[in-house]
N, C-alpha and C positions, 0 to 999 in steps of 0.2 A: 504493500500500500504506500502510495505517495505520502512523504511526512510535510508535505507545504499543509494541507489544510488542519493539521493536529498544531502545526506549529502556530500558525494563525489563529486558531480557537484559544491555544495559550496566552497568546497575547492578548486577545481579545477578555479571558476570563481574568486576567491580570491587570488590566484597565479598569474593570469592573469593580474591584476589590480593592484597588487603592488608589486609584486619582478620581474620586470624587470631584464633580465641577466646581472651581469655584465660584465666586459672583461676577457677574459685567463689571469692569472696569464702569466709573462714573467718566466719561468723557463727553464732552458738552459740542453735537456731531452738531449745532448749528455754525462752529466754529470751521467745519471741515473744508477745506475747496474740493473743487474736483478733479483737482491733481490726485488725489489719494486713490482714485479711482484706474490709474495708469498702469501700474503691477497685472491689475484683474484683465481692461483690455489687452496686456501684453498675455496674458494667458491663452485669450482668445484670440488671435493672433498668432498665437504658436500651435496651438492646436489645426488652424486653417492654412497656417501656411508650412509648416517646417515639414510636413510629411509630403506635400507636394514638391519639397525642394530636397528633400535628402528624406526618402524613405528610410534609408539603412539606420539614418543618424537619428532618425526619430526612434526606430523601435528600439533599439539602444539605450537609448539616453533618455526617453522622455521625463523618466520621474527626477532624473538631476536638472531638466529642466525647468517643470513643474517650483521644483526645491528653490531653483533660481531666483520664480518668480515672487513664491513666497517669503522668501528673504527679503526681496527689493522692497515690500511693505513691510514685515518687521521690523529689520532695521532701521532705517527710517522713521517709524511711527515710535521704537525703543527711544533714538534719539532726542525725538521731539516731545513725547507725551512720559517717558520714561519706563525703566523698565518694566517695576512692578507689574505699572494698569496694565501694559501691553500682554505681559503674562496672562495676568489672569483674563483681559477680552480673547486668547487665545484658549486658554481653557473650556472657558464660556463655551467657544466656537463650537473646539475640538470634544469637550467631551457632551455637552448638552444634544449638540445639534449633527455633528459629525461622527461621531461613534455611533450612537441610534441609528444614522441612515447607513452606516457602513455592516453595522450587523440584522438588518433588515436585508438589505439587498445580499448581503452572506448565505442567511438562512436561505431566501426563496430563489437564491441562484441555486445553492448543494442539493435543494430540496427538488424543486422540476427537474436538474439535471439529472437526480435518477429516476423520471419516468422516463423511458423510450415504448414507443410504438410503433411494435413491429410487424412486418405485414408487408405488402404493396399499397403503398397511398402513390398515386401520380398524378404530379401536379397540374392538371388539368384547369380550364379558366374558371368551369365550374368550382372544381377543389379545391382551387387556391380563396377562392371567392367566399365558398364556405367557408374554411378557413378563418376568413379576415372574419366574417360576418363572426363568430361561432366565439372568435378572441375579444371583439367588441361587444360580444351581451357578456362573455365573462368579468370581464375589468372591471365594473362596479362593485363583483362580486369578491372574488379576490384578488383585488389591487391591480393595477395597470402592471407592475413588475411581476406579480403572482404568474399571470397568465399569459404576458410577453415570453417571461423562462419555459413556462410549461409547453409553448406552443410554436416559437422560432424554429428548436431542433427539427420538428416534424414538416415546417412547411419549408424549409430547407433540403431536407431528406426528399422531399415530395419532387422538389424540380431539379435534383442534382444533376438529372442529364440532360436541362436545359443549358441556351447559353444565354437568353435574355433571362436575368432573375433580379437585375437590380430593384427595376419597379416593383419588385412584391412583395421587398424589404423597402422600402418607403413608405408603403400605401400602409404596409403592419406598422411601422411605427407611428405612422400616424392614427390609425384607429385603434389599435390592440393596446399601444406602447400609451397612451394620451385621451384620445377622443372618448373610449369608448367608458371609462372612469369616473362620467361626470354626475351620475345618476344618486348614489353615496357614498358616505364619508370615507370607507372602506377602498373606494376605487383610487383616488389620490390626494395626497397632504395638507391640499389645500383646503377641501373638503373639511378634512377630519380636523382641523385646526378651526373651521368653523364650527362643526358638532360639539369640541371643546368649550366653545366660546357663544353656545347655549341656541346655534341653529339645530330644530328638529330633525331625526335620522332622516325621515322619509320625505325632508323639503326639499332636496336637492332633483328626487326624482320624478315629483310633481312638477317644478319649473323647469327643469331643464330635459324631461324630455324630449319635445317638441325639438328642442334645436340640436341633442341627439342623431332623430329620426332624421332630419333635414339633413343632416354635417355627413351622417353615415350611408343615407341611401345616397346622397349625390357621388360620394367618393369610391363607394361602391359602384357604382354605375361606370364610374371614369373608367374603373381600376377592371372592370369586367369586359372593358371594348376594348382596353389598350393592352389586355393580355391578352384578349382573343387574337388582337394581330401579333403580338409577339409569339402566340403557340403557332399560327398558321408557318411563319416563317421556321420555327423549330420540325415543323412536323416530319420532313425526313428524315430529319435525325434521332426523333424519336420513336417514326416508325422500323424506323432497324432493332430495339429495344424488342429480345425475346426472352422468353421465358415462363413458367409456375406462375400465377396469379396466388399469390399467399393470403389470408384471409390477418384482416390488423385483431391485431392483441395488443394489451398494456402488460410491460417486465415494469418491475420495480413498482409495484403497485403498493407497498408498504407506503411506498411517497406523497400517496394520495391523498389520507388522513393528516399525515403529516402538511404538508400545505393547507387543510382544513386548520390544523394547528394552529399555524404562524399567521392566520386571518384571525383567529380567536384571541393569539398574543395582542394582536393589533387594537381587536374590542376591547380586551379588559382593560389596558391602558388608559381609552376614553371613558370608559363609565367607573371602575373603579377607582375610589381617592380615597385611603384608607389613613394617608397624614405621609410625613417621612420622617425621614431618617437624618442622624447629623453625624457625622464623620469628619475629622480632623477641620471642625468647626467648618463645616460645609454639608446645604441641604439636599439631599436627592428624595425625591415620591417613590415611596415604596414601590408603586406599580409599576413604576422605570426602572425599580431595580431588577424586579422580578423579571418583568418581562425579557430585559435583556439578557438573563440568566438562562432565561424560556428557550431564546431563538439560539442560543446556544447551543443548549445539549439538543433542541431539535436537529440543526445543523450536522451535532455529531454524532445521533442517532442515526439518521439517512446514511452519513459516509459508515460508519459500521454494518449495518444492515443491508447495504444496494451492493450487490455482485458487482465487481468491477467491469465485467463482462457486457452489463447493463449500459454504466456509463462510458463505457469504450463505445459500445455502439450507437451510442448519441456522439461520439468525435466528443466527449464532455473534455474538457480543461481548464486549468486554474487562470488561464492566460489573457482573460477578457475580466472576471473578478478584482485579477491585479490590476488591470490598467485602469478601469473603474474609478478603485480605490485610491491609487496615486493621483490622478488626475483631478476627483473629486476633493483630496485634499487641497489640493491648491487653488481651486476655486473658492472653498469655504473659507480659506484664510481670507484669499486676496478679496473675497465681496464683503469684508468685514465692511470697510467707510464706505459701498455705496448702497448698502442696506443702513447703515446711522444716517447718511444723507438725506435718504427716501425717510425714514425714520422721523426728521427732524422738521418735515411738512414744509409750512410756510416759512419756518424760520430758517429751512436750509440751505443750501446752495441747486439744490433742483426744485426751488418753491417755483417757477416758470412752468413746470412741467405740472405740477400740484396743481395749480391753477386753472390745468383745462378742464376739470374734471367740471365745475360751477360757471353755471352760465353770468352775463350781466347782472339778474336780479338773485343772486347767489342760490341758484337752485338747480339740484346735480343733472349730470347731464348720460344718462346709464349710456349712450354709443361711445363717449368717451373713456368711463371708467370700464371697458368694455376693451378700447383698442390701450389704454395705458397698461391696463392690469394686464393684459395679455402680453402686448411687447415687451415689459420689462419681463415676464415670466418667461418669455424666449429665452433669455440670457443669464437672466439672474434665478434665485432659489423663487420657484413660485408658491412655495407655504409661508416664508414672510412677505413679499409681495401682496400674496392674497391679506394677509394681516392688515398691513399695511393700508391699504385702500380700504376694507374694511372698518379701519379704527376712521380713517378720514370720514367716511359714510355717514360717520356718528359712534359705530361699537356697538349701538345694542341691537339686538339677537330677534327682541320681539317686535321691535320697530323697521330693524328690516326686511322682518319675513312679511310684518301686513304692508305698511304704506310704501313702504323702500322696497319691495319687492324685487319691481326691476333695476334697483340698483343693484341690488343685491344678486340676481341671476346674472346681471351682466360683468359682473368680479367674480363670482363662481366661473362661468363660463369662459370666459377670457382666460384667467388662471389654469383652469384644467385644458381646453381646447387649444390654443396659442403655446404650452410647452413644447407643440409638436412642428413650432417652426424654424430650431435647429437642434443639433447632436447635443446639446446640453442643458437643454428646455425640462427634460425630465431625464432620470437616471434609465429607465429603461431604453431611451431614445440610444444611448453611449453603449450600452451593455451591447445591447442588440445588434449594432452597427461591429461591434466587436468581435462577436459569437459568427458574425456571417464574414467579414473579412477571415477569420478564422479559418472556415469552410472554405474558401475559395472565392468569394463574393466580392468582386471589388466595388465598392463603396462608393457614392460620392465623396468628396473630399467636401468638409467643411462650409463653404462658400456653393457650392455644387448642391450638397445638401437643402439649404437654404434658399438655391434658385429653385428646386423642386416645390417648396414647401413655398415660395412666392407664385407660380407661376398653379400651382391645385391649389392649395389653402384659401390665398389671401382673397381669390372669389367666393370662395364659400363662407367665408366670413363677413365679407361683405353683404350678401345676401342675408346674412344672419343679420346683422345689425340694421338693415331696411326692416325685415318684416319681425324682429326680436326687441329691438335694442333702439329704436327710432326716438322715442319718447320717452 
């Protein structure tokens, strides 16, 4: 057995045990400019450009670059604001907000990668189509990354002896990976950050299905003409494909309950508050401790339990988990000041941008907080985001779900739908794109990405906010 993932769960239960979070640094981000923001687009930036100019050098090197970039804001902000704060706004980051999502996405990466389903699936425009449709009612259910893990290997497996297969890792991450998560709390962060913050479970699936149905049959549609001509072009080379027609089964079906599991870790967190804990005068919620204790040993139950044989023939590897992981570390650092910025509203340095949300007679305008909250969620973490605009709204729970409604769907919406318009919009977008370069997939690159995702999305969204989001 491969010892990365024992060694990993080490670290990870060693984290848990003794670096407690400690407080937010008190830093007064109306102070910030947005120089401080220069580290993060250099992130971005290296992500979109250094693998198109030196693939070798990227796959390499990318986490000393990553390290790079995180540096150029610590240091710096060490300098300036001193060491102490900066620690501990780094702990903040690392252990509150970055460790949680790093043993979230652990769990329900170890956990789908031991189902494989075996059989003959061929990726057909039908199949593939199913497929998307079949990932997109799942996502609400369990989580956008639940069922992006569970369901990539297979529809990758499905078209292996195509040679058009980009488009059908686009169109998944855009509905499996994003879209199809906006129904509840459960499907993605932004959600469940509102259920926190006392929106009803099943409000999300009352407003927002409508512009679901709308976002998923158009894209569906797209996605079903434009593989039909990509299979017509395959078809000789598909019709040479002989063989046994095998009937599909699921291996590794212990995994199944198991991803039931780490959907249930994720509820008890929101509904349970049982008080916390204080550790080396620092507070964590019980149910954060637990639960992360949960996705743990779930994690290393699967990897004990799944015949390697299992995940061998899923092509599973640690190699998309890691990249993940480094990569999202340096995001989380370096978005520290332009989430205090957004943070800091009117009094910030993006109070310009604050501003469009409220018309002339100061009364919100939901197409706006509709295109704000979504664009910055393209880029930045869209569970503070979605906060963020949120708290701007006003904050309360019962006032936005009756009179603020459509404010309020339209910062759901945005949030959830708009992570899907680049590779780091949402965590499964990066995973995904990973797992299938892996396989053989080449990938749009960054920018490439992004033109796909302007050139489908930004109509469908547009039509959303005409007949959703107008008023």
């Amino acid at each position: 057995m491969n010892s990365k993932p024992w060694l990993f769960l080490a670290a990870l239960a060693a984290v848990g045990l003794f670096a407690l979070p400690a407080q937010a640094a008190d830093v007064d981000a109306s102070k910030l400019s947005l120089w401080w923001t220069l580290p993060f687009v250099g992130v971005l930036l290296s992500i979109a450009i250094v693998p198109l100019v030196s693939g070798h050098f990227w796959h390499r090197f990318y986490g000393l670059v990553m390290l790079g970039w995180a540096l150029a804001f610590l240091v710096p902000a060490s300098a300036r604001l001193g060491i102490s704060p900066v620690f501990d706004l780094l702990m903040h980051t690392a252990l509150l907000e970055y460790v949680p999502f790093v043993l979230l996405l652990f769990a329900l990466f170890t956990v789908a990668g031991g189902v494989h389903i075996a059989g003959t699936l061929r990726g057909t425009p039908g199949t593939n189509t199913a497929i998307l449709a079949l990932g997109t009612a799942m996502a609400s259910l369990t989580g956008t990354t639940g069922a992006s893990m569970l369901l990539v290997r297979p529809m990758l497996r499905a078209n292996e002896g195509r040679k058009h297969r980009v488009h059908t890792m686009v169109f998944f991450i855009f509905l499996v990976s994003n879209i199809g998560g906006c129904l509840t709390p459960l499907g993605d962060p932004p959600l469940f950050l509102g259920f926190l913050k006392g929106v009803a479970f099943f409000w999300p699936t009352e407003h927002l299905f409508a512009p679901l149905l709308l976002a998923s049959a158009l894209l569906l549609l797209v996605y079903h003409q434009m593989d039909s001509r990509y299979f017509r072009r395959d078809a000789d080379e598909l019709r040479e494909e002989t063989g046994r027609i095998e009937p599909l089964r699921i291996q590794g079906g212990v995994n199944i309950p198991l991803l039931m599991l780490v959907v249930l870790v994720v509820l008890m967190e929101g509904i349970w508050h049982p008080g916390a804990v204080t550790f080396l005068k620092q507070e964590l919620a019980v149910e954060v401790v637990i639960g992360d204790f949960l996705l743990i040993a779930i994690a290393a139950y699967s990897i004990w339990a799944t015949p390697p044989l299992v995940r061998n023939a899923n092509g599973f590897t640690w190699g998309a988990m890691i990249e993940v992981a480094k990569v999202f570390a340096a995001i989380f650092v370096t978005i520290i000041p332009a989430i205090a910025i957004l943070k800091a509203g009117r009094d910030g340095a993006a109070a310009p941008l604050v501003d469009l949300v409220t018309n002339d007679a100061g009364q919100p305008i939901p197409a706006m907080y509709f295109w704000l909250t979504g664009l910055l969620s393209s880029f930045l973490d869209n569970a503070p985001t979605y906060l963020i605009f949120f708290n701007l709204a006003g904050g309360d729970a019962q006032q936005l779900m009756g009179e603020g409604a459509s404010i309020l769907a339209a910062i759901s919406a945005g949030a959830v739908f708009m992570g899907a318009n680049s590779y780091i919009g949402n965590a499964p977008n990066f995973m995904v794109r990973s797992i299938a370069e892996e396989q053989g997939v080449k990938m749009p690159s960054f920018f490439g990405y992004v033109l796909w995702a302007a050139v489908i999305l930004l109509p469908v969204f547009a039509l959303m906010t005409v007949i959703f989001f107008r008023s």
